[in-house]
C-alpha distance (Angstrom), angle and dihedral (degrees) to the residues before:
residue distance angle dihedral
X1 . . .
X2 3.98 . .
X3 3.40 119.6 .
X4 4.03 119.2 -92.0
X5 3.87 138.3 -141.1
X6 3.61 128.6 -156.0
X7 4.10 112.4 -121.5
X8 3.56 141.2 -176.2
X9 4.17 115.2 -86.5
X10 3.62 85.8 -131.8
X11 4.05 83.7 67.7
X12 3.43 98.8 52.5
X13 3.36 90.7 89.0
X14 3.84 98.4 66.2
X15 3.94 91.9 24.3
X16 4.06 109.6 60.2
X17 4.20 95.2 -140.0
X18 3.75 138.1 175.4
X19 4.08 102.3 -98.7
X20 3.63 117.6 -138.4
X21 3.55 131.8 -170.0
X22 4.12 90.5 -2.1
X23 3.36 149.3 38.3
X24 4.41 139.7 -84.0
X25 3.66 140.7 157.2
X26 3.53 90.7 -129.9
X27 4.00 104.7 52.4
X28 3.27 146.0 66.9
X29 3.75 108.8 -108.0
X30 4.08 129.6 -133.3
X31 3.88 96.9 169.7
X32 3.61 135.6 114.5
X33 4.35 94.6 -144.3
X34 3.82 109.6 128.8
X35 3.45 111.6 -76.7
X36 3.76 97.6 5.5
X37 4.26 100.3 141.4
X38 3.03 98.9 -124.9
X39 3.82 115.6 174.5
X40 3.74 111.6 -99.6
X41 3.25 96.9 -132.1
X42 3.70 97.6 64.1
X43 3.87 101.4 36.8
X44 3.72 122.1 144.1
X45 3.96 160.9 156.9
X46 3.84 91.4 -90.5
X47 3.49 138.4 22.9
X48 3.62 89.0 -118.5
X49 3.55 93.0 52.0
X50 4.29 83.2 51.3
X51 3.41 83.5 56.6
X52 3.93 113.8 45.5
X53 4.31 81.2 47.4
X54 3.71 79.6 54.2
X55 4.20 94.7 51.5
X56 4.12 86.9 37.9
X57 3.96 94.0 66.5
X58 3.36 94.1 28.8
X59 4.22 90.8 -123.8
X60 3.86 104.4 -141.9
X61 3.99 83.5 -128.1
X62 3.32 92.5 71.7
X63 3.99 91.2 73.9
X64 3.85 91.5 101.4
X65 3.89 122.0 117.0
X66 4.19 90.9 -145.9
X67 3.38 126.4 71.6
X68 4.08 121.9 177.1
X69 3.56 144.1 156.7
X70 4.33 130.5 -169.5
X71 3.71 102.0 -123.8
X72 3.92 140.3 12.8
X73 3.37 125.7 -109.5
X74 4.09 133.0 134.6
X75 3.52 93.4 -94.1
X76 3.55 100.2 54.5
X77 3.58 91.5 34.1
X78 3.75 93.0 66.0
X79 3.89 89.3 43.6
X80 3.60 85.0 54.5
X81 3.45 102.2 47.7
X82 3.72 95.7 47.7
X83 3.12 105.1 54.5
X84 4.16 84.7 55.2
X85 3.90 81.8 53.2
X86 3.45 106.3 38.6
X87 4.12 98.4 166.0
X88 3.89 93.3 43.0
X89 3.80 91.5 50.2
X90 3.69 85.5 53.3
X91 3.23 86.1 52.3
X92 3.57 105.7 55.7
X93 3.76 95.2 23.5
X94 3.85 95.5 141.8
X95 3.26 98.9 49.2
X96 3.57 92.4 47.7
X97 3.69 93.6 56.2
X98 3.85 88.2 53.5
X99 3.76 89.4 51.7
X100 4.48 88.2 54.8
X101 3.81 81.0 43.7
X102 3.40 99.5 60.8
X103 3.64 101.9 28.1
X104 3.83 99.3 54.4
X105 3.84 100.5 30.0
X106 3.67 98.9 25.7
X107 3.90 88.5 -135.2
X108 4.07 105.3 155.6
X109 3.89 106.9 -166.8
X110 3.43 107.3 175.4
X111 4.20 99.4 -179.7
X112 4.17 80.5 72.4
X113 3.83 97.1 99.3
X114 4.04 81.8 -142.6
X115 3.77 97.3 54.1
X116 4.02 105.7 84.5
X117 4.19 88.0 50.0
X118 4.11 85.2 47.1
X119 3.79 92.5 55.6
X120 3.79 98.5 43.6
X121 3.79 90.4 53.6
X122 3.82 87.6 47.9
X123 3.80 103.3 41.7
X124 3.95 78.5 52.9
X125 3.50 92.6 55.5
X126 3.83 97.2 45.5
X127 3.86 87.3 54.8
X128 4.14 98.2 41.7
X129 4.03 78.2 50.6
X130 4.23 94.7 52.1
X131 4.19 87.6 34.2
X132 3.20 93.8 54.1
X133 3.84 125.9 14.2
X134 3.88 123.9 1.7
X135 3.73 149.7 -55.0
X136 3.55 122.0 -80.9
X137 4.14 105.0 -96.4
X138 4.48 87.1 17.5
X139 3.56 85.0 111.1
X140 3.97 91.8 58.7
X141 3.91 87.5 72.6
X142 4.26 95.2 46.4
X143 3.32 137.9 79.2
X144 3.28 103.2 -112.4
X145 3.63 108.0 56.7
X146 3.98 134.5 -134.1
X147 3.92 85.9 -93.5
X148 3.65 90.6 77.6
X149 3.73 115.3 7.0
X150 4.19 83.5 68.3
X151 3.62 91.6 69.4
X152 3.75 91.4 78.6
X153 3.79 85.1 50.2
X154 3.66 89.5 53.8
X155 3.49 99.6 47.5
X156 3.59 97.4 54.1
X157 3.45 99.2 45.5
X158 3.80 99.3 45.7
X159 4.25 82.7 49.1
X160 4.04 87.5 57.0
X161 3.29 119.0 25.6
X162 3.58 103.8 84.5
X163 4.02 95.6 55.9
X164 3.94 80.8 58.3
X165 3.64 100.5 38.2
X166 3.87 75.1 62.6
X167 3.78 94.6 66.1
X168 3.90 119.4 -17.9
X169 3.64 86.9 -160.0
X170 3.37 85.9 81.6
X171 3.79 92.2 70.8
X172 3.58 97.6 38.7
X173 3.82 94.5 131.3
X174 3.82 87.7 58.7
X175 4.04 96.1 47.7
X176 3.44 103.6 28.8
X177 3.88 105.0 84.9
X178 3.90 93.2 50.3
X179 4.08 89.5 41.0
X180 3.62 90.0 51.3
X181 4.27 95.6 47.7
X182 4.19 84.6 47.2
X183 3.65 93.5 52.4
X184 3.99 93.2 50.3
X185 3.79 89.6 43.6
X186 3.44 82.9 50.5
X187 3.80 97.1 57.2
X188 3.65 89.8 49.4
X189 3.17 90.0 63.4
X190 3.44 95.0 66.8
X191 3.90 106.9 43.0
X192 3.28 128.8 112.1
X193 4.21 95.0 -107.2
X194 4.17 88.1 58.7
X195 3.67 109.5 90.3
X196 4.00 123.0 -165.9
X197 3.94 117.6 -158.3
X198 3.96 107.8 -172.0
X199 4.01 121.6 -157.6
X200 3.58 104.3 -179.9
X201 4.10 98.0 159.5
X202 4.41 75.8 68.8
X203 3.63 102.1 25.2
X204 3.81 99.0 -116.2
X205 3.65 126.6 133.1
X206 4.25 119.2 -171.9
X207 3.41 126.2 -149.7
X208 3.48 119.8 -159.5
X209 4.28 110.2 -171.4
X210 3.76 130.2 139.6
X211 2.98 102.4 -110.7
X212 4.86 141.1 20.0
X213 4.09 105.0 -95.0
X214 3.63 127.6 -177.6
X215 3.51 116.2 -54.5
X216 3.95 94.2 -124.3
X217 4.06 76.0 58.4
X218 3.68 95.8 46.8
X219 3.35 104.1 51.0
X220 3.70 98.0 37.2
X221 3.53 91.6 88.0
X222 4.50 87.8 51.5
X223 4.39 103.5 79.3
X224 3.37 99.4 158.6
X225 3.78 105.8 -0.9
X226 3.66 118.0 118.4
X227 3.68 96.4 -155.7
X228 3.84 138.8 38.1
X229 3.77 115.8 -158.7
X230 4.43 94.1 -166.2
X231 3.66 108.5 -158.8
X232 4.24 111.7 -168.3
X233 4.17 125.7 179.0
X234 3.49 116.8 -75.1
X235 3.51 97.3 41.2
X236 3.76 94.9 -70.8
X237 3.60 107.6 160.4
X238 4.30 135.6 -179.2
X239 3.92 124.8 -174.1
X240 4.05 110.0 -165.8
X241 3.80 130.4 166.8
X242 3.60 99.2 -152.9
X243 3.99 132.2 -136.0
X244 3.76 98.4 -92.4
X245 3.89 84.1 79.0
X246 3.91 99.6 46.1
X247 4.00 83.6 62.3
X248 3.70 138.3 46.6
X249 4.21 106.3 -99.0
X250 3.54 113.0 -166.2
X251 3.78 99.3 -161.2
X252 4.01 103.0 76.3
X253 3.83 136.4 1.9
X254 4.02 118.4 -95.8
X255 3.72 148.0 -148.0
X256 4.05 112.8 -117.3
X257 3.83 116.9 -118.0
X258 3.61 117.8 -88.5
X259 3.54 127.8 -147.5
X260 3.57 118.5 -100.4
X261 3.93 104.4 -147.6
X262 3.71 105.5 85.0
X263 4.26 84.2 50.7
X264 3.57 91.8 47.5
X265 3.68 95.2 46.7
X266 3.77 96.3 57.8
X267 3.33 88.3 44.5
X268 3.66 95.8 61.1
X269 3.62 84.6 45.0
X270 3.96 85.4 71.5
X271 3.42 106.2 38.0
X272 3.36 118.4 94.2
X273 4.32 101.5 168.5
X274 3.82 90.6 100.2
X275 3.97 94.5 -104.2
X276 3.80 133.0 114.6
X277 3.75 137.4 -119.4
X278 3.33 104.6 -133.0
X279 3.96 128.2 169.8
X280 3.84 138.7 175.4
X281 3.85 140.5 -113.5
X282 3.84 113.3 -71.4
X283 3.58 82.5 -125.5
X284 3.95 97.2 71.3
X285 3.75 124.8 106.2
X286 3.76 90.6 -108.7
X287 4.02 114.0 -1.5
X288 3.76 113.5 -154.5
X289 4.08 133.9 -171.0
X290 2.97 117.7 -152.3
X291 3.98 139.2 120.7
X292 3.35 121.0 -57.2
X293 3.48 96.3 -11.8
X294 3.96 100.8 138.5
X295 4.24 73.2 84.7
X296 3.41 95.7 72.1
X297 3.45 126.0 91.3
X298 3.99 117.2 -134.3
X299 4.03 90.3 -108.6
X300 3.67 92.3 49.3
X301 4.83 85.3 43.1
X302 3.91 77.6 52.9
X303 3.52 101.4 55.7
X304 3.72 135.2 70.0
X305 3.87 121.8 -56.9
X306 4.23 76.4 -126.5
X307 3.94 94.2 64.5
X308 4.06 91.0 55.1
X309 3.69 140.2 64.8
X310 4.15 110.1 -113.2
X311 3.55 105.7 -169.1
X312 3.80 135.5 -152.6
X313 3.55 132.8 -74.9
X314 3.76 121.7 -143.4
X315 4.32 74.0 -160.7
X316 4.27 108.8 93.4
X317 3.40 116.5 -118.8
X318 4.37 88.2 -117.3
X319 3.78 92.1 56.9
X320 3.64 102.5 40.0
X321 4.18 89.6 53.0
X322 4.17 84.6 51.4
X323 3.81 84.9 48.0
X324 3.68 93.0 59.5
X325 3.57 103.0 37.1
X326 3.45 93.2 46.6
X327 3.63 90.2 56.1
X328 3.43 95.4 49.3
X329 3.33 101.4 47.7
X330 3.89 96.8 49.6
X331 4.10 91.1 45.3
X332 4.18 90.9 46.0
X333 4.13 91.5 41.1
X334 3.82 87.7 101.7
X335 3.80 104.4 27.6
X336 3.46 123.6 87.6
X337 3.80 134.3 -148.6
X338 3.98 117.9 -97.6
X339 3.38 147.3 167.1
X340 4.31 115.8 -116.5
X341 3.18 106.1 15.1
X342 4.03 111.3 -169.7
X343 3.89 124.2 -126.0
X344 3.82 81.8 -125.5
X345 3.77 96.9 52.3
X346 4.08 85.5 46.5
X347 3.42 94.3 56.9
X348 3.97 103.2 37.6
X349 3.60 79.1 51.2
X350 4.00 88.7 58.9
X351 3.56 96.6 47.8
């Protein structure tokens, strides 16, 4: 296998290149976005995960020199960076796939003997990102868009992340702040005052704990839920459909996404505390409900329920579950699990 370089996406037009982590007319594609064709034969949860199948049977598609992707984020980083390092991703292959895991679909299990190295290397490249560049969706509000301002991203990461792939311990100031606030969210998780309500027949799980944690934390508790309805004191509330149905997952069937309207209309009609229900397009990475949230900006929808203000419901906590579950369960009574479901299908299905 010839030796690869990282490029621009804007080149990929002139330079045929493996495409990571998106999508072009002019690649070959490892990525789990809907609709990406990807081979069959190397399908999987993450894009990573697409590509270390890839690297593992040697795919004859791989013989490219260019390898690219549109935007940076840990999943498509390690993709990335792999396939530039073939024998080390080998190598670490496990651990990489709990890195995708936990970058893309925020799912923290720490019974994988893997997991606590995965988060260290990832809470270190969350902070290297903030320290150093910008916010994942930043780029959405400047002028030069997440197409090209990532490169810079890419660069520096693909220069360093070997040396602390190495030993993370040698970048323990950088990691060890977020590590530390995922491992108490963690722990929360499992006391006695966190509650966990699980609606598989509609793909929702509830979480009912004092107070927002990390969302490594949050969502450790979700494998193979497609929605978390998070329920804090005071009547704080978040609805979010999560990644794992924005892409194609290989491992399990799943629900489409349903549009929020309707829900958040009723729910206005029952809240009285002066606030708005507000929810984004099914189309977003990670569409929440929640009040008020048409005020957030898609960095601050991105980052963790502990970085924003969740306000109070005049709505109690028993009658907004029933809300949600009951409109689940009456929109899903005729809709049947799957795997790939098209953006098409999706939205013919909200019309």
């Amino acid at each position: 296998m010839q030796k690869k370089t990282f490029i621009p996406f804007s080149e990929v037009k002139i330079k045929k290149a493996i495409v990571v982590d998106s999508t072009h007319a002019n690649g070959v594609m490892l990525s789990h976005w809907k609709g990406a064709p990807t081979p069959a034969a190397v399908q999987d949860d993450t894009s990573a995960a697409i590509v270390l199948h890839a690297l593992r049977q040697n795919m004859p598609a791989l013989d490219l020199p260019f390898v690219s992707a549109n935007h940076f984020d840990i999943d498509g980083f390690v993709g990335v960076w792999a396939l530039l390092n073939p024998e080390r991703a080998l190598e670490h292959e496990e651990l990489l796939r709990q890195m995708a895991v936990i970058g893309d679909f925020r799912e923290l299990d720490l019974n994988h003997p893997l997991a606590g190295e995965a988060l260290k290397l990832v809470c270190w490249i969350n902070a290297k990102e903030r320290e150093l560049f910008y916010k994942p969706f930043a780029a959405d509000e400047a002028e030069e868009k997440e197409a090209a301002q990532c490169v810079q991203k890419f660069r520096y990461f693909l220069r360093e992340f070997d040396r602390v792939l190495q030993d993370p311990d040698w970048e323990r100031g950088a990691w060890e702040d977020e590590v530390g606030s995922v491992l108490l969210g963690y722990r929360d998780m499992y006391k006695s005052d966190t509650k966990i309500t699980r609606h598989p027949e509609i793909g929702l799980i509830i979480i009912q704990t004092p107070h927002p944690v990390h969302y490594y934390a949050l969502f450790s508790r979700t494998q193979g839920f497609d929605m978390v309805l998070a329920c804090y004191d005071q009547n704080k509330y978040e609805l979010e459909y999560k990644y794992t149905t924005w892409v194609d997952i290989a491992s399990r069937p799943t629900l489409p996404r349903l549009n929020m309207a309707p829900l958040a209309e009723r729910l206005n009609q029952l809240e009285t505390f002066g606030r708005r229900w507000t929810h984004e397009a099914i189309t977003d990475t990670g569409p929440l409900l929640r009040l008020d949230g048409d005020k957030l900006t898609r960095t601050e929808a991105y980052d963790n329920p502990t970085e924003r203000d969740i306000y109070t419901s005049s709505i109690p906590v028993a009658q907004l579950k029933k809300e949600v579950v009951s409109y689940y369960q009456e929109s899903y009574k005729n809709i049947q699990p799957r795997y790939n479901w098209t953006w098409k299908e999706v939205k013919d299905l909200n019309k």
